[in-house]
N, C-alpha and C positions, 0 to 999 in steps of 0.2 A: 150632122157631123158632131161630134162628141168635145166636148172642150178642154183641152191641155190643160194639167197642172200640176205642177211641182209641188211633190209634199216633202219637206225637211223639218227635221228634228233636229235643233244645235241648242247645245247646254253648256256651250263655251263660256269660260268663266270673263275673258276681255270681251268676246261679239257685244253683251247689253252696253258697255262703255264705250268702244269703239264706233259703235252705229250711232250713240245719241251725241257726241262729241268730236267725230272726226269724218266719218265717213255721212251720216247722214247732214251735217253741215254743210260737208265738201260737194255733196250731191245736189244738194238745191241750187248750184250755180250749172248743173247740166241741162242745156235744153231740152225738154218736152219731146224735140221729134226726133232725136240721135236714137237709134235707134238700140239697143241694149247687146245687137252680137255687133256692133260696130267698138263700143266698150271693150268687151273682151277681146276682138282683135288689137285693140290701140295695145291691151295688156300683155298680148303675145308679142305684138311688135318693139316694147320696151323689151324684155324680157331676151328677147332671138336677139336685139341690137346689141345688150351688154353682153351675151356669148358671145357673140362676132367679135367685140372688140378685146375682149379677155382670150379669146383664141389668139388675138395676134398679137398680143403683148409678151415678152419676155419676162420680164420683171413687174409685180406687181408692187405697187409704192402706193402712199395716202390717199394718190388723187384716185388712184382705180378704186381703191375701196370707197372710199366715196361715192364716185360713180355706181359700182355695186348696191351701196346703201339704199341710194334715192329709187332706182332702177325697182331694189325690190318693196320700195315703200308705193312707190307707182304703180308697182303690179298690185300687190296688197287692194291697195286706193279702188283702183279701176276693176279691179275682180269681184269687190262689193257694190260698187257700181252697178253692173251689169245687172246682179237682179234686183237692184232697187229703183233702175229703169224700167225690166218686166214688169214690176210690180205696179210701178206707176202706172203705166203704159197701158196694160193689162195685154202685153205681147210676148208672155212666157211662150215657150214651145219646144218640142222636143229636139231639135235644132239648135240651139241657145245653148239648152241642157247638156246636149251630147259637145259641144263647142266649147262649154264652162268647164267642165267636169274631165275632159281631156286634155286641154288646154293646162291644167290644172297640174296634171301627172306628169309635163313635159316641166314647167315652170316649175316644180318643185326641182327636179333633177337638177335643171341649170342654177337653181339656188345652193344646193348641192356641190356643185360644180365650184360658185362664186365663192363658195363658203370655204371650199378645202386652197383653193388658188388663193383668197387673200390671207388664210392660215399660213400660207406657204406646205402646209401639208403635199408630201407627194402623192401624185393620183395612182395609188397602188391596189394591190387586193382590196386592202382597207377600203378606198376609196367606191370600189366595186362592190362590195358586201354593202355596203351603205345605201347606194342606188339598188341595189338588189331589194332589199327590204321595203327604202322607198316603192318598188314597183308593187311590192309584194301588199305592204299595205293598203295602196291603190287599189288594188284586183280582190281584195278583200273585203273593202268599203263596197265595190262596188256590187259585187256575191252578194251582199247584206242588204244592200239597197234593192235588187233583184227580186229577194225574198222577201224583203218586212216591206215591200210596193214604197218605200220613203228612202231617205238618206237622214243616217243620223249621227251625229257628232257629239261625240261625249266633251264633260267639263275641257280638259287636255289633248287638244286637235290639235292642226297643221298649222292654225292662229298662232294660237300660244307656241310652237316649235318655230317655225318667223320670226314672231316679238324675237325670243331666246338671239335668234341666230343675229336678228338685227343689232341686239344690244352688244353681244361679242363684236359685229362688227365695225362696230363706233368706236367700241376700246382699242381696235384696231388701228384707228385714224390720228397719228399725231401733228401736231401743226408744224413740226421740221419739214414731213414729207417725206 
């Protein structure tokens, strides 16, 4: 049997800082035997939680965005996670892959989502053209990946569009509430 392996190319200009000081630090406190799609589900399960609870909110105030904030700082966290478990691990597989990379397309949206609700932007056309594109990009990443056998991530990816989106929503966050 032929041995799985993820080939990626990322030339993201934050990944080399982000791995040597945040995420690769935060990861040496993961055990050894967690398994790395158990990872990406925790990040799906963060992720589905703050939808749920941003669906039922009326009014969104400091503490949601807050909430929001962490939510997507945890997703971020644990979606780098995931393969620097495979990696450790040496339990990459195409399972993982199709589980990260999908998982990925939902979790963008609901950032999306998070993003226009703690704006208070109404979820209008605008709103839909946005997630359109979102998807459109996705389906296009993944054509490209398809074709070049790799996935590759230029300097300005979905990294650096998070940071952006996380820093707007901190400006967000006032201590009245």
């Amino acid at each position: 049997m032929k041995k799985y392996q993820y080939n990626c190319i990322d030339e993201s200009i934050l990944l080399p800082y982000l791995k040597k000081y945040v995420f690769g630090v935060l990861h040496r406190m993961v055990p050894y035997g967690v398994p790395a799609n158990f990872l990406t589900l925790t990040s799906i399960f963060i992720m589905w939680s703050i939808l749920i609870y941003f669906l039922n909110i009326k009014e969104v105030r400091s503490g949601a965005v807050l909430a929001a904030t962490i939510s997507i700082i945890l997703y971020v966290i644990f979606d780098h996670f995931d393969g620097l478990q495979a990696k450790k691990t040496q339990t990459s597989s195409p399972l993982g892959e199709f589980l990260d990379h999908f998982s990925d397309v939902f979790n963008a949206a609901i950032i999306i989502y998070l993003f226009f609700r703690s704006l208070q932007v109404e979820l209008d056309d605008y709103f839909l053209l946005v997630l359109w594109f979102n998807f459109l990009a996705f389906g296009v990443t993944f054509m490209e990946q398809r074709e070049r056998q790799e996935l590759y991530f230029g300097k300005f990816g979905t990294l650096e569009g998070i940071v952006l989106v996380l820093l707007i929503l901190v400006s967000c966050i006032s201590i009245q509430g």
